[in-house]
N, C-alpha and C positions, 0 to 999 in steps of 0.2 A: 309671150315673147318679152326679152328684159330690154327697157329703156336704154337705147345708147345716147350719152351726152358727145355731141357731133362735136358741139367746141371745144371741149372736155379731150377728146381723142386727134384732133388738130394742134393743140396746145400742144399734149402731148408729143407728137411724132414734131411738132416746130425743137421742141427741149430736146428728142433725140438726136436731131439732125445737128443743134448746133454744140451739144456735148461730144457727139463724134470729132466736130474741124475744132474741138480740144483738142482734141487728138494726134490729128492730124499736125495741128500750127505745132505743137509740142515736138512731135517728129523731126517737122521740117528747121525744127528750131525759133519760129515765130513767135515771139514770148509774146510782140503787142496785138497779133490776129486771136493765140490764147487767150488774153484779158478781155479782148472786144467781145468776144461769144462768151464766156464766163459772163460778162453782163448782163449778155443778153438774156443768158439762162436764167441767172437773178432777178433779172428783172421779169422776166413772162410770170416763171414761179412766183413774184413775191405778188404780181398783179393776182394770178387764181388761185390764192392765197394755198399753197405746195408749202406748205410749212419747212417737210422733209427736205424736198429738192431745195429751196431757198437756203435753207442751211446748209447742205452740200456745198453750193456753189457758192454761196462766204468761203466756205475753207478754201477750197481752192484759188478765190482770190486774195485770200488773207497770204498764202502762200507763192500766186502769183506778184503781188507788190515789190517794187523795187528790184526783181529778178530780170538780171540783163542777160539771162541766160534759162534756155529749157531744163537744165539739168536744175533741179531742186528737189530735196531732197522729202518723200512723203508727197509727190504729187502725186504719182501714178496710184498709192492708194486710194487717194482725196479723189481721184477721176474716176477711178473704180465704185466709191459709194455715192457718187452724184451719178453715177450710171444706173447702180440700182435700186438709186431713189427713185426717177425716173422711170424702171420698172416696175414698181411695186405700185406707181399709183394706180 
């Protein structure tokens, strides 16, 4: 039977949950709820050293900065490969 890392797959489904209310705040137009959860993804990632997802979620807030508005251009890719960074781990 293979080893499951329990915090490992907690982490994980935390990085899911708040890469989706990207999502979501993006939607609804919340640029500052988007940046708050981009954090947070960075910061979990950079804590269980997610090299990938870490990187992900720079882009996206290199792109979120100073954006007073959801519409910017190259997010919705940048959310798509922070999605399936977070997949792949």
């Amino acid at each position: 039977m293979a080893h499951v890392d329990e915090e490992l797959q907690l982490c994980r489904a935390r990085l899911a949950m708040d890469a989706m209310e990207i999502g979501r705040a993006l939607l609804e137009g919340d640029v500052e709820e988007a940046r708050f959860r981009t954090h947070l993804v960075h910061s979990d990632a950079s804590r269980h050293d997610l090299v990938e997802v870490t990187n992900m979620a720079d882009r996206v807030m290199r792109l979120l900065i100073g954006a007073d508005t959801a519409v910017v251009p190259g997010i919705g890719r940048a959310l798509l490969a922070l999605l399936g960074a977070i997949d792949r781990m």
